[in-house]
mmCIF file as Biopython writes it, N, C-alpha, C and O atoms, coordinates in Angstrom:
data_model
#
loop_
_atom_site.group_PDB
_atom_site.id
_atom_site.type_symbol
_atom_site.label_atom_id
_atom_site.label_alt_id
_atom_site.label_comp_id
_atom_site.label_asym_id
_atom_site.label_entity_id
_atom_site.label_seq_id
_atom_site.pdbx_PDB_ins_code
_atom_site.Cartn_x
_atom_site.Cartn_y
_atom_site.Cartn_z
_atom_site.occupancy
_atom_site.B_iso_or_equiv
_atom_site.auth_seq_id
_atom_site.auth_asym_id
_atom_site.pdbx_PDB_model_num
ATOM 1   N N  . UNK A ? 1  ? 53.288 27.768 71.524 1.0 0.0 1  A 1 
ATOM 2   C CA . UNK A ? 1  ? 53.755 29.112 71.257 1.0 0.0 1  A 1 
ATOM 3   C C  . UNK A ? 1  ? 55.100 29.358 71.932 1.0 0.0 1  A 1 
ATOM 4   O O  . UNK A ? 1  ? 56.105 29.770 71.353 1.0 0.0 1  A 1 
ATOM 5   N N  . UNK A ? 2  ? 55.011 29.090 73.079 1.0 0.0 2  A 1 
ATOM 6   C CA . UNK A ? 2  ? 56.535 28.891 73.610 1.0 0.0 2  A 1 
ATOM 7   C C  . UNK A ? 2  ? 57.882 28.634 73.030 1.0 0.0 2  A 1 
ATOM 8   O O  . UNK A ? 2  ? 58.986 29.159 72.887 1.0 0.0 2  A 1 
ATOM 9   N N  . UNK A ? 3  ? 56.912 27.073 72.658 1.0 0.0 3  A 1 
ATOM 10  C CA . UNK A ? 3  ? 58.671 26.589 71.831 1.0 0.0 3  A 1 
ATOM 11  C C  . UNK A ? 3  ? 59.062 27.134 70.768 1.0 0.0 3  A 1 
ATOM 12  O O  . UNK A ? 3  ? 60.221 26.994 70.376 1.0 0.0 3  A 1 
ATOM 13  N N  . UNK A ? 4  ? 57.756 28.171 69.826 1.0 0.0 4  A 1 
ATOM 14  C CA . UNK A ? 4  ? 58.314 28.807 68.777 1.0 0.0 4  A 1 
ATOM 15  C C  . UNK A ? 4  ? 59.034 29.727 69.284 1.0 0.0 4  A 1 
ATOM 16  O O  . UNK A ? 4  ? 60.218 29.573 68.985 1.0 0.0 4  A 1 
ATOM 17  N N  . UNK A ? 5  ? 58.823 30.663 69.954 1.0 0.0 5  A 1 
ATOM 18  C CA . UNK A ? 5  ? 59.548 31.546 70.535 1.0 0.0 5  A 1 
ATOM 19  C C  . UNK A ? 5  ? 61.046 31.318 71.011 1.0 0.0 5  A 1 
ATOM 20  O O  . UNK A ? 5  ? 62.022 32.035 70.791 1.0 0.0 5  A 1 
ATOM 21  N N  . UNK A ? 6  ? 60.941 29.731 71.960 1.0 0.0 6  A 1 
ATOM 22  C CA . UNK A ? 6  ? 62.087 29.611 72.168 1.0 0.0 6  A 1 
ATOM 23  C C  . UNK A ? 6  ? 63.060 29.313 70.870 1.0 0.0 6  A 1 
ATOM 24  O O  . UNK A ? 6  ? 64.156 29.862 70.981 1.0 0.0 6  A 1 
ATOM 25  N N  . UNK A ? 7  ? 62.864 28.508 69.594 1.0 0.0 7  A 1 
ATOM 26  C CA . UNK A ? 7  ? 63.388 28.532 68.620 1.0 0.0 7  A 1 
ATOM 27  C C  . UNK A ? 7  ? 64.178 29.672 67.890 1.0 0.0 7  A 1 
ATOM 28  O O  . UNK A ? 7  ? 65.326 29.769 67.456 1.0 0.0 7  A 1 
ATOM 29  N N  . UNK A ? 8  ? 62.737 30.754 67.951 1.0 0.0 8  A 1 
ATOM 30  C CA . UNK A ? 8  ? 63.152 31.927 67.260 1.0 0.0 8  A 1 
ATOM 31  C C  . UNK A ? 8  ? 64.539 32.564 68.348 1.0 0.0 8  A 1 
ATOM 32  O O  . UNK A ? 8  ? 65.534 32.842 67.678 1.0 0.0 8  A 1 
ATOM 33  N N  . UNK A ? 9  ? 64.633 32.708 69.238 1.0 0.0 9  A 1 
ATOM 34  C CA . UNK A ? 9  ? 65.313 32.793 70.282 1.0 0.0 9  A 1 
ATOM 35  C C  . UNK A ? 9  ? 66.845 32.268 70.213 1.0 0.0 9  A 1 
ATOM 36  O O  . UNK A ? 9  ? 67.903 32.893 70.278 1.0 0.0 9  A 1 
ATOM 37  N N  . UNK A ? 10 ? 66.527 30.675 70.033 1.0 0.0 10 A 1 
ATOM 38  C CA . UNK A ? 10 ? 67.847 30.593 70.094 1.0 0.0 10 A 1 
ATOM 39  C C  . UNK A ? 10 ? 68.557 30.307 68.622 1.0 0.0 10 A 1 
ATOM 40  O O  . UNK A ? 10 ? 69.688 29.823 68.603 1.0 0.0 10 A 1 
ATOM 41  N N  . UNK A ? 11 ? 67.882 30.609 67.425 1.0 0.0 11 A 1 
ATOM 42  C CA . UNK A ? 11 ? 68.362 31.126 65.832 1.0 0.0 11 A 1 
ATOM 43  C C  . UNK A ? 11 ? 68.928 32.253 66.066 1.0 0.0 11 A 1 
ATOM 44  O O  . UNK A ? 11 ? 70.086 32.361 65.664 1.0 0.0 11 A 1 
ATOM 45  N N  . UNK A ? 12 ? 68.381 33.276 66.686 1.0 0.0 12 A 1 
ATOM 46  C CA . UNK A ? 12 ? 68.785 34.648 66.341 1.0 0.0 12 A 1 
ATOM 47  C C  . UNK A ? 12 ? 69.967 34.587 67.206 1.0 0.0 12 A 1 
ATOM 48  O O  . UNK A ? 12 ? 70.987 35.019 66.670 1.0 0.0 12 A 1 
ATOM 49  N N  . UNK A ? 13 ? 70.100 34.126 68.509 1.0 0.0 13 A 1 
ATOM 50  C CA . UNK A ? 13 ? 71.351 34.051 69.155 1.0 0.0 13 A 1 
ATOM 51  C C  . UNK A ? 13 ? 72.484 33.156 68.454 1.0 0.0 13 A 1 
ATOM 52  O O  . UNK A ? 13 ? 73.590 33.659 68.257 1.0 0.0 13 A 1 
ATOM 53  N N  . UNK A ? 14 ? 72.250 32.003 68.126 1.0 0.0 14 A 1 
ATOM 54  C CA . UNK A ? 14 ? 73.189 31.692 66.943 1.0 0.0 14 A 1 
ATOM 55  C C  . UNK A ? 14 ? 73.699 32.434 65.835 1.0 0.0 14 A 1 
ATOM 56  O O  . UNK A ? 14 ? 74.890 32.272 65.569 1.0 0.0 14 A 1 
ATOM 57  N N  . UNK A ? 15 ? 72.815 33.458 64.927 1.0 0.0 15 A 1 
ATOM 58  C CA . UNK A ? 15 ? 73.229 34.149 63.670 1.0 0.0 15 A 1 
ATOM 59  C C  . UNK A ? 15 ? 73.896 35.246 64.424 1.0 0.0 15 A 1 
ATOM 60  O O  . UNK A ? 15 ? 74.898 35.638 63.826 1.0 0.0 15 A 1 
ATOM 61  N N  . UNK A ? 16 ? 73.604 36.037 65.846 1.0 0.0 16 A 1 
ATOM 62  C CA . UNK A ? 16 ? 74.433 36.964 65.778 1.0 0.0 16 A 1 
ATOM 63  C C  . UNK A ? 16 ? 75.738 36.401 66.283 1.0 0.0 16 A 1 
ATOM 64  O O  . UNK A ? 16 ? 76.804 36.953 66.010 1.0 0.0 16 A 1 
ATOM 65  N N  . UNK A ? 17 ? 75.658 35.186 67.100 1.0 0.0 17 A 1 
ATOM 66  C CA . UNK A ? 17 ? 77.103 34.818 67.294 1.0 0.0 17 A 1 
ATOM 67  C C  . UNK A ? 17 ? 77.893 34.062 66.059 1.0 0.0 17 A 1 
ATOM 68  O O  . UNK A ? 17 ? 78.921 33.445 66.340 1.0 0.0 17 A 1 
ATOM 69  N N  . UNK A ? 18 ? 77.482 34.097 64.859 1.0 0.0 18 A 1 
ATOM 70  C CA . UNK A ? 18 ? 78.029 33.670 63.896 1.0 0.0 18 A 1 
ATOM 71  C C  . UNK A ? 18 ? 78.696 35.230 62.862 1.0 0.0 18 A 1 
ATOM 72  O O  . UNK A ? 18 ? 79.565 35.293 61.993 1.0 0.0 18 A 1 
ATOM 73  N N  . UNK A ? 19 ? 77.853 36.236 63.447 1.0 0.0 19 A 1 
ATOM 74  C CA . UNK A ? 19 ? 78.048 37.272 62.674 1.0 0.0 19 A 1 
ATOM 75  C C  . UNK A ? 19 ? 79.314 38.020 63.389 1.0 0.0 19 A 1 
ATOM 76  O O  . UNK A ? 19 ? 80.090 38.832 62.886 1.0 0.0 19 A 1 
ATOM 77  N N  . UNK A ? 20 ? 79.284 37.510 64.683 1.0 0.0 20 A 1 
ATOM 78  C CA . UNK A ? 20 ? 80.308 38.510 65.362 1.0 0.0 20 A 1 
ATOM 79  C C  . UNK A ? 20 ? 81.630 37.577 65.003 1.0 0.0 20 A 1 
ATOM 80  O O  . UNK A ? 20 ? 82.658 38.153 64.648 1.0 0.0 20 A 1 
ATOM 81  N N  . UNK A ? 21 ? 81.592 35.980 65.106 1.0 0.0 21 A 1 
ATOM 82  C CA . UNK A ? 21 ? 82.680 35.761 64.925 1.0 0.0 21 A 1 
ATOM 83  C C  . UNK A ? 21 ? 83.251 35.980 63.391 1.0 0.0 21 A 1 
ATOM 84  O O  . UNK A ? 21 ? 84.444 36.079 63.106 1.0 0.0 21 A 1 
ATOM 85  N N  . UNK A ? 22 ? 81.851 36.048 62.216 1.0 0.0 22 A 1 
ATOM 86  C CA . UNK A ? 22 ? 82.755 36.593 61.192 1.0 0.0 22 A 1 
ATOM 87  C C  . UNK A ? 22 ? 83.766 37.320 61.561 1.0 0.0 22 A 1 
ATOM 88  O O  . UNK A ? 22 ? 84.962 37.044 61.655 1.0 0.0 22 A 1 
ATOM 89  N N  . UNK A ? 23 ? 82.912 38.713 61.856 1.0 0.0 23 A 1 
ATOM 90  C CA . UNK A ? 23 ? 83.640 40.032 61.743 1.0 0.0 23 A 1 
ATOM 91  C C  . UNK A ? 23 ? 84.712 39.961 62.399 1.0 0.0 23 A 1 
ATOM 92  O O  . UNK A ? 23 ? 85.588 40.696 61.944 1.0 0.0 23 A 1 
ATOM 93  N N  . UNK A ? 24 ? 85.031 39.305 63.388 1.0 0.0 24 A 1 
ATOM 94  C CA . UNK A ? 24 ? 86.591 39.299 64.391 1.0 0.0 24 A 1 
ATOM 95  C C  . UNK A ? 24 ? 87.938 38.251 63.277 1.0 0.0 24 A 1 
ATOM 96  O O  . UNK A ? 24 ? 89.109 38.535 63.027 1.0 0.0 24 A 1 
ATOM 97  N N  . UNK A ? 25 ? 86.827 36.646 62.712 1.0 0.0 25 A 1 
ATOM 98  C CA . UNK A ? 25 ? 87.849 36.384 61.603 1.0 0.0 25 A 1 
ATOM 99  C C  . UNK A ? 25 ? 88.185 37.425 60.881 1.0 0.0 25 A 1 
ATOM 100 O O  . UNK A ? 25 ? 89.392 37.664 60.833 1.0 0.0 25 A 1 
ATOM 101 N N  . UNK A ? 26 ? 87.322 38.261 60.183 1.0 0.0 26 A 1 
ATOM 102 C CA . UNK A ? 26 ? 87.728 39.400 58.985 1.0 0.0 26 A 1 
ATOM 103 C C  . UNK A ? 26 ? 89.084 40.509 59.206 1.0 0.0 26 A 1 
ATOM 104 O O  . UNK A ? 26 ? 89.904 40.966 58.410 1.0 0.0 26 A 1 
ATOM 105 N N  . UNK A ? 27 ? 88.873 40.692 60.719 1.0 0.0 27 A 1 
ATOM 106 C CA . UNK A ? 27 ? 89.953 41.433 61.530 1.0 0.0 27 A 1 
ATOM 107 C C  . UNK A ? 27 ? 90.697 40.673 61.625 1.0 0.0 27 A 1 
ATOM 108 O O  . UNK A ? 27 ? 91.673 40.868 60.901 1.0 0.0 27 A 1 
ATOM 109 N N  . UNK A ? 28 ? 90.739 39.553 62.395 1.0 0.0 28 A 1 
ATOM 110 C CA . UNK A ? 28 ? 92.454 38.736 62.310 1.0 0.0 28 A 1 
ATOM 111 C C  . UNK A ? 28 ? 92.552 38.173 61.128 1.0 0.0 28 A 1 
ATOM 112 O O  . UNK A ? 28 ? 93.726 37.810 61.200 1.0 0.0 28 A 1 
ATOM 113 N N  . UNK A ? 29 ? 92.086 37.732 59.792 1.0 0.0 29 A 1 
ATOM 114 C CA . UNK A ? 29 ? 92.552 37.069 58.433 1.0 0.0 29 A 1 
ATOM 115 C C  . UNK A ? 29 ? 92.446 37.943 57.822 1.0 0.0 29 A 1 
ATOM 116 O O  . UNK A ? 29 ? 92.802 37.501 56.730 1.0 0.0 29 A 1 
ATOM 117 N N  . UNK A ? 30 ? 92.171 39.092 57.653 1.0 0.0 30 A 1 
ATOM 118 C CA . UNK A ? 30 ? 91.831 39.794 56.465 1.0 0.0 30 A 1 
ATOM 119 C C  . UNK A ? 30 ? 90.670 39.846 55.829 1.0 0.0 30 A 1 
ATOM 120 O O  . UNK A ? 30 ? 89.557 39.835 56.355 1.0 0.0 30 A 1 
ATOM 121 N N  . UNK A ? 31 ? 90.998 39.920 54.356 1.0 0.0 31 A 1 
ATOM 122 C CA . UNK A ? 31 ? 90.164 39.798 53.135 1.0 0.0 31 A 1 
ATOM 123 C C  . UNK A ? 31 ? 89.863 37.710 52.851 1.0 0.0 31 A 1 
ATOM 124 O O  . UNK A ? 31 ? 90.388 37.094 51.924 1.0 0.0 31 A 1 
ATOM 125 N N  . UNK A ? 32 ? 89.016 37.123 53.818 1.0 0.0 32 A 1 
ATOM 126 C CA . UNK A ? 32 ? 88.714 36.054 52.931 1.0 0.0 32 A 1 
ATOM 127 C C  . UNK A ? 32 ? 87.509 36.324 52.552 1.0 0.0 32 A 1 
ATOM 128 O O  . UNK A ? 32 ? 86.789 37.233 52.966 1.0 0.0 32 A 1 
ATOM 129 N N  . UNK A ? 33 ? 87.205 35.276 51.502 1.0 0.0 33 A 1 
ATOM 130 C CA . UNK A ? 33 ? 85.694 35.637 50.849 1.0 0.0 33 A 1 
ATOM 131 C C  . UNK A ? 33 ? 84.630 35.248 51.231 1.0 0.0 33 A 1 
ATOM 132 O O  . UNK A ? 33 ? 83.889 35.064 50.266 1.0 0.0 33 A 1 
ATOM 133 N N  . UNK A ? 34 ? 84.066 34.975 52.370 1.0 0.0 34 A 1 
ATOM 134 C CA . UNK A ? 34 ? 83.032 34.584 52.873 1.0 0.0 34 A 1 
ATOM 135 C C  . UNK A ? 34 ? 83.022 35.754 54.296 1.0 0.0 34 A 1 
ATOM 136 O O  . UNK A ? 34 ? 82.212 36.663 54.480 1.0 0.0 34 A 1 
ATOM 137 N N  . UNK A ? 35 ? 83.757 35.510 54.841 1.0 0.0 35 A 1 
ATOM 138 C CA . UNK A ? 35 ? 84.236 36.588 55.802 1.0 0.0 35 A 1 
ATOM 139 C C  . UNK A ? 35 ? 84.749 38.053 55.546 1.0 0.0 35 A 1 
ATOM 140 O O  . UNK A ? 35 ? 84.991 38.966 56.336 1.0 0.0 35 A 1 
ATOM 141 N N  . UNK A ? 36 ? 84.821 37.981 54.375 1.0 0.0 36 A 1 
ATOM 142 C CA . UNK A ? 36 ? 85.212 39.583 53.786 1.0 0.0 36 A 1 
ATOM 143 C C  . UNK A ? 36 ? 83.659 40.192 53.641 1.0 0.0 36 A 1 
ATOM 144 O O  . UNK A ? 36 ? 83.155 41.312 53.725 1.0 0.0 36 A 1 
ATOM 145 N N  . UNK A ? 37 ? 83.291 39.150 53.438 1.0 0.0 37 A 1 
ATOM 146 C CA . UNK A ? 37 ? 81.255 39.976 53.293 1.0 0.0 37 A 1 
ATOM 147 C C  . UNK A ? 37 ? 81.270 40.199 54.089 1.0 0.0 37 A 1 
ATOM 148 O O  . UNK A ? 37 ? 81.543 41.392 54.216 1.0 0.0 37 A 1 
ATOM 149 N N  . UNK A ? 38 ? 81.012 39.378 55.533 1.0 0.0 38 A 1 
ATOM 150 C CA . UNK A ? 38 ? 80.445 39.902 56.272 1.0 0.0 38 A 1 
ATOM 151 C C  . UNK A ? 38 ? 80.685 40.696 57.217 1.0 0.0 38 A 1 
ATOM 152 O O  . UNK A ? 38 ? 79.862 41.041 58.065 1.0 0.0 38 A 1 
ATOM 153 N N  . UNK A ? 39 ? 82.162 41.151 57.126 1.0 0.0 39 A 1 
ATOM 154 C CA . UNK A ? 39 ? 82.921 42.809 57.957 1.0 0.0 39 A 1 
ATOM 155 C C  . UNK A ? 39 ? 82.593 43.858 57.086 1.0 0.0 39 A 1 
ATOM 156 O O  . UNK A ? 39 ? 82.586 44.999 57.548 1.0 0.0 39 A 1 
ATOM 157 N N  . UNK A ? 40 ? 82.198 43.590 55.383 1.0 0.0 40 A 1 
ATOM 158 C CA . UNK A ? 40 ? 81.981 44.541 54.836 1.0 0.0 40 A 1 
ATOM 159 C C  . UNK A ? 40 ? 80.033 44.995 55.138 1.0 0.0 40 A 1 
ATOM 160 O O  . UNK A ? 40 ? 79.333 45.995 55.294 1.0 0.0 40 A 1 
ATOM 161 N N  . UNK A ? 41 ? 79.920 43.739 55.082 1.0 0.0 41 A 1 
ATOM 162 C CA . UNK A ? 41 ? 78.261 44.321 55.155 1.0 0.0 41 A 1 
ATOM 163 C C  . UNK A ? 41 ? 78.156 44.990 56.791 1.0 0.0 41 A 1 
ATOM 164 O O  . UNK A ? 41 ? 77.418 45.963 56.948 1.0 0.0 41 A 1 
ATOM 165 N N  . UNK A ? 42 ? 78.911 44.434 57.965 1.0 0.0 42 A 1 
ATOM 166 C CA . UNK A ? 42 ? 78.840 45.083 59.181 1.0 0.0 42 A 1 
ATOM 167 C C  . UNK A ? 42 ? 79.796 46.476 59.388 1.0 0.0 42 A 1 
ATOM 168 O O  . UNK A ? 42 ? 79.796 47.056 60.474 1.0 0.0 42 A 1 
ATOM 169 N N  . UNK A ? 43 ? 80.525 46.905 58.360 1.0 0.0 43 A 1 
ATOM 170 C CA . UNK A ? 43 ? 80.661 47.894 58.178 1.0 0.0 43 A 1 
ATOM 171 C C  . UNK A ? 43 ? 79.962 48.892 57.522 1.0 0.0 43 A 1 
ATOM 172 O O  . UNK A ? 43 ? 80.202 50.078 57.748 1.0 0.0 43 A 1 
ATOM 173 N N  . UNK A ? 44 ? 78.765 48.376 56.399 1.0 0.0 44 A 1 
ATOM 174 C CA . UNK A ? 44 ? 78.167 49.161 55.755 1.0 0.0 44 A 1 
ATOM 175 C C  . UNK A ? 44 ? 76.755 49.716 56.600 1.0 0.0 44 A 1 
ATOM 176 O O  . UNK A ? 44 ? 76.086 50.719 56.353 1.0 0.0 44 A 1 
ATOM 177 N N  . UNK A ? 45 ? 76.544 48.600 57.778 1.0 0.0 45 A 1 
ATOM 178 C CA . UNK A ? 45 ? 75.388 48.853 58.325 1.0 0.0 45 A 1 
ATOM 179 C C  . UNK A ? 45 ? 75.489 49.722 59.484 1.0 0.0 45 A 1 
ATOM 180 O O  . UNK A ? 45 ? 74.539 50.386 59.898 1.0 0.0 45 A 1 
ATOM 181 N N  . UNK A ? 46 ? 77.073 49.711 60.197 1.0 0.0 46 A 1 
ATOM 182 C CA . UNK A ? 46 ? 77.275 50.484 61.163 1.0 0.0 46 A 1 
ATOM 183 C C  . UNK A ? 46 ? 77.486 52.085 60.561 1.0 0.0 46 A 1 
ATOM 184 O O  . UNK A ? 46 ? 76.970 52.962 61.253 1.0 0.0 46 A 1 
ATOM 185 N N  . UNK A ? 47 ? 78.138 52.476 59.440 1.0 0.0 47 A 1 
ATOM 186 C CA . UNK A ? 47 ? 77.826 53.715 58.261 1.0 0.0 47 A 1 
ATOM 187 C C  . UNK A ? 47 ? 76.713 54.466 57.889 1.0 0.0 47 A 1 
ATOM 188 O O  . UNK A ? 47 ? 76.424 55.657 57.768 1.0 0.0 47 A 1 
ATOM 189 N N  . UNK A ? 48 ? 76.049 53.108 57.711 1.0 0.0 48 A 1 
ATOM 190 C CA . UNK A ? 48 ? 74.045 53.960 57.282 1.0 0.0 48 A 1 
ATOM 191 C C  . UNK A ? 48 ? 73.734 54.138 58.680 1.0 0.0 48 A 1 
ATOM 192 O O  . UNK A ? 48 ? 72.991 55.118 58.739 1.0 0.0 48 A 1 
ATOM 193 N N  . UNK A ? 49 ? 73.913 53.730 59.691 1.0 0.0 49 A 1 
ATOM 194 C CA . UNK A ? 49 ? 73.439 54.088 61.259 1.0 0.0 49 A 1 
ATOM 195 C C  . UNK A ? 49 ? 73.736 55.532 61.696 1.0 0.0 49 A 1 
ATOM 196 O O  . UNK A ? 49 ? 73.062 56.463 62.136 1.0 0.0 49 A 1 
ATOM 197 N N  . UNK A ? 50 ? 75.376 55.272 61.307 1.0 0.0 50 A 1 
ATOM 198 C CA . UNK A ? 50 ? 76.246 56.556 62.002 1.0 0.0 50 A 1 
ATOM 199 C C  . UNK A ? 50 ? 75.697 57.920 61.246 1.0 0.0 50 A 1 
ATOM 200 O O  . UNK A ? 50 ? 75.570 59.067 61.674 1.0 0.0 50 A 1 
ATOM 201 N N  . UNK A ? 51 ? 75.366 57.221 59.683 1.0 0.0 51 A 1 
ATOM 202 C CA . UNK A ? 51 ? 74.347 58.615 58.553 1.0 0.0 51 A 1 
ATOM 203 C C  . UNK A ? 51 ? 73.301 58.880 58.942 1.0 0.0 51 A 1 
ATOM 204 O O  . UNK A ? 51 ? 72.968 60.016 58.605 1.0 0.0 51 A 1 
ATOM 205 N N  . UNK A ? 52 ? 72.652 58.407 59.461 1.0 0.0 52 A 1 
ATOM 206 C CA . UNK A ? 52 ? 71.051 58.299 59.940 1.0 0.0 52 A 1 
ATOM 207 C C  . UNK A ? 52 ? 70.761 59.285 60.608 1.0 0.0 52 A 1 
ATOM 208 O O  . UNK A ? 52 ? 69.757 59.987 60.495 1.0 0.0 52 A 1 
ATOM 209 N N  . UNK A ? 53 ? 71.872 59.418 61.547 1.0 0.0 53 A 1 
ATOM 210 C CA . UNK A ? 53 ? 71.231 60.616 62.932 1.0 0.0 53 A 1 
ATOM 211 C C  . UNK A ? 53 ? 70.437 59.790 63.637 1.0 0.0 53 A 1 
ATOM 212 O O  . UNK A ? 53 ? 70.697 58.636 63.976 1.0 0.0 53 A 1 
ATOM 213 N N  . UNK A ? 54 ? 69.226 60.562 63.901 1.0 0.0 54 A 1 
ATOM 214 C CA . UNK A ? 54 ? 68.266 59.927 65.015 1.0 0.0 54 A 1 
ATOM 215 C C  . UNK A ? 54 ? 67.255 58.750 64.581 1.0 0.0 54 A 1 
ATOM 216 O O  . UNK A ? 54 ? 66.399 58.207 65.279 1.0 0.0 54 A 1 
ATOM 217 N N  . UNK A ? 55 ? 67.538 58.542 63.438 1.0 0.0 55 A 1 
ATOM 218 C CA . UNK A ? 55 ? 66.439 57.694 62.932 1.0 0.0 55 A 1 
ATOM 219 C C  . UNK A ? 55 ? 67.491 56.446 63.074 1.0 0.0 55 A 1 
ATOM 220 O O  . UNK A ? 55 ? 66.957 55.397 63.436 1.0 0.0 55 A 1 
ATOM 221 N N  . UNK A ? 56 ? 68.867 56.399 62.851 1.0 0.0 56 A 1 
ATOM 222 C CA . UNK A ? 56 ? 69.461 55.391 62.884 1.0 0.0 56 A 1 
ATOM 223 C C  . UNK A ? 56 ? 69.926 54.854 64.642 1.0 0.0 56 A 1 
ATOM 224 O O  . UNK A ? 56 ? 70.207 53.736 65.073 1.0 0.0 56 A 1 
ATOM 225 N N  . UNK A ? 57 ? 69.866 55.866 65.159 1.0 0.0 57 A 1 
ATOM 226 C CA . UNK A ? 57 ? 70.066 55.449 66.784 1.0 0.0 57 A 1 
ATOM 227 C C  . UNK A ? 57 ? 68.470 55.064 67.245 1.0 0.0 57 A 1 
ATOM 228 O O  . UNK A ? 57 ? 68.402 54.827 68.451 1.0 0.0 57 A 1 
ATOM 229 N N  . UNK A ? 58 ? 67.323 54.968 66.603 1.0 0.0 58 A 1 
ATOM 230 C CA . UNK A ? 58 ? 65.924 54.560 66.680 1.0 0.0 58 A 1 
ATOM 231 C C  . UNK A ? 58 ? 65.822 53.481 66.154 1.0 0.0 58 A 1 
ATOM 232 O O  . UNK A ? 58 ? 64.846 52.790 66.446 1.0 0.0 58 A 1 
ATOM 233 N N  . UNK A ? 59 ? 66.796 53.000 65.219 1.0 0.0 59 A 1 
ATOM 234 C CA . UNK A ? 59 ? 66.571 51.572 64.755 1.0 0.0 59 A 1 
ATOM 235 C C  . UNK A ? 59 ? 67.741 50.614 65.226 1.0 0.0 59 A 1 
ATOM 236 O O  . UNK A ? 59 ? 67.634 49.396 65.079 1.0 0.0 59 A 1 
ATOM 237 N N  . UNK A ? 60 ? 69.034 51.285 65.885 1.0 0.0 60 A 1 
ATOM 238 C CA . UNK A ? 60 ? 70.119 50.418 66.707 1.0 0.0 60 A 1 
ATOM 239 C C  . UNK A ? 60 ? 69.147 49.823 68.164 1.0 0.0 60 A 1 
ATOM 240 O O  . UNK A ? 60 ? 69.058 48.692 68.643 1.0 0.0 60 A 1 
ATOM 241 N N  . UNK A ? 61 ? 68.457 51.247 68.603 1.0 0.0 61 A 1 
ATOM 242 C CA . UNK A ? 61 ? 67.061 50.687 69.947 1.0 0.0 61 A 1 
ATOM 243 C C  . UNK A ? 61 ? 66.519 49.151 69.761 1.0 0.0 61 A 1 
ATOM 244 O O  . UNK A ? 61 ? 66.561 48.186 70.524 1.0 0.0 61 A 1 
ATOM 245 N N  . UNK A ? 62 ? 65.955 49.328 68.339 1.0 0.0 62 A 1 
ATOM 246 C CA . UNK A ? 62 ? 64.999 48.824 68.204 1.0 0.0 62 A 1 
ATOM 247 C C  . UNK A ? 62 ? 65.602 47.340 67.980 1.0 0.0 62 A 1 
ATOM 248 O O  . UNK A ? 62 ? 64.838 46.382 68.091 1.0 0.0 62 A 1 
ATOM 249 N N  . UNK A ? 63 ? 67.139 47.117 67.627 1.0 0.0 63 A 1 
ATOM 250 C CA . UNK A ? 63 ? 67.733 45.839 67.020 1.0 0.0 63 A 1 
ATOM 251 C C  . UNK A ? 63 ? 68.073 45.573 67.878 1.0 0.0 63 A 1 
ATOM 252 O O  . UNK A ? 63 ? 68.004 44.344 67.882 1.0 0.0 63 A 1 
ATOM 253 N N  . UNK A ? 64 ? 68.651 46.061 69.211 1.0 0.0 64 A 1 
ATOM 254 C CA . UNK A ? 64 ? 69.039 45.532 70.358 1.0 0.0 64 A 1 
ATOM 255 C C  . UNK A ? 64 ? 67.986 45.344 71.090 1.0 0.0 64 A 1 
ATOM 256 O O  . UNK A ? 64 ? 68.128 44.234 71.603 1.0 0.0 64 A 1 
ATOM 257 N N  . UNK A ? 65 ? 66.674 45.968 71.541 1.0 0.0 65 A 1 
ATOM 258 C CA . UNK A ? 65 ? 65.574 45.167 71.990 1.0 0.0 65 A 1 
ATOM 259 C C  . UNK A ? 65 ? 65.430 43.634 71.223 1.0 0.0 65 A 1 
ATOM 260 O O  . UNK A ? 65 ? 65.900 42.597 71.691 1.0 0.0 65 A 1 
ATOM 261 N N  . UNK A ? 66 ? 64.971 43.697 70.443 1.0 0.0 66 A 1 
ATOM 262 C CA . UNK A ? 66 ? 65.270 42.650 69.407 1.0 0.0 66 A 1 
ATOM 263 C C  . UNK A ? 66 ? 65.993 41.732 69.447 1.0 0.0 66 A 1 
ATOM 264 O O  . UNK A ? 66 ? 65.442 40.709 69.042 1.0 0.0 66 A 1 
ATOM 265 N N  . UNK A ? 67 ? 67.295 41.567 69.841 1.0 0.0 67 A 1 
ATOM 266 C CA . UNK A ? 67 ? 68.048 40.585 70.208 1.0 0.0 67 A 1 
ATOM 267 C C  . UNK A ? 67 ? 68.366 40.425 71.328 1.0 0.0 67 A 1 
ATOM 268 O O  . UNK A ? 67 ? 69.176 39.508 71.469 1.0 0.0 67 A 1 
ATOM 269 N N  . UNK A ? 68 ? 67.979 41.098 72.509 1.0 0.0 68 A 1 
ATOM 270 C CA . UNK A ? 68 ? 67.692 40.736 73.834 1.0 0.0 68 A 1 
ATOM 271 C C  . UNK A ? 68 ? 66.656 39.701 73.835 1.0 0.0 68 A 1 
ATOM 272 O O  . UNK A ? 68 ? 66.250 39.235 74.900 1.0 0.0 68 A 1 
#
């Protein structure tokens, strides 16, 4: 059970450090197309958050527990 955990663990720390360096390529290159998704989709998700009100600052909680 451990090592699944540790797996799951260190996937999710890989995808978000793959997601952040999209979004910083997207900022210094622009519009490329693989990297244009994914500043657009991390822009669309930080939008439905900021719309949310309290339900969306209840599920930012809940994604950062989560990736701690």
């Amino acid at each position: 059970m451990y090592m699944i955990k540790r797996y799951i663990s260190d996937f999710t720390g890989i995808a978000i450090s793959l997601i952040a360096l999209g979004v910083v390529a997207g900022v210094v290159f622009g519009d490329v197309p693989f990297v244009g998704a994914i500043s657009n989709s991390f822009v669309a998700t930080v939008s439905a958050l900021g719309d949310a009100g309290a339900v969306g600052a209840l599920v930012l909680a809940i994604l950062v527990a989560v990736s701690d």
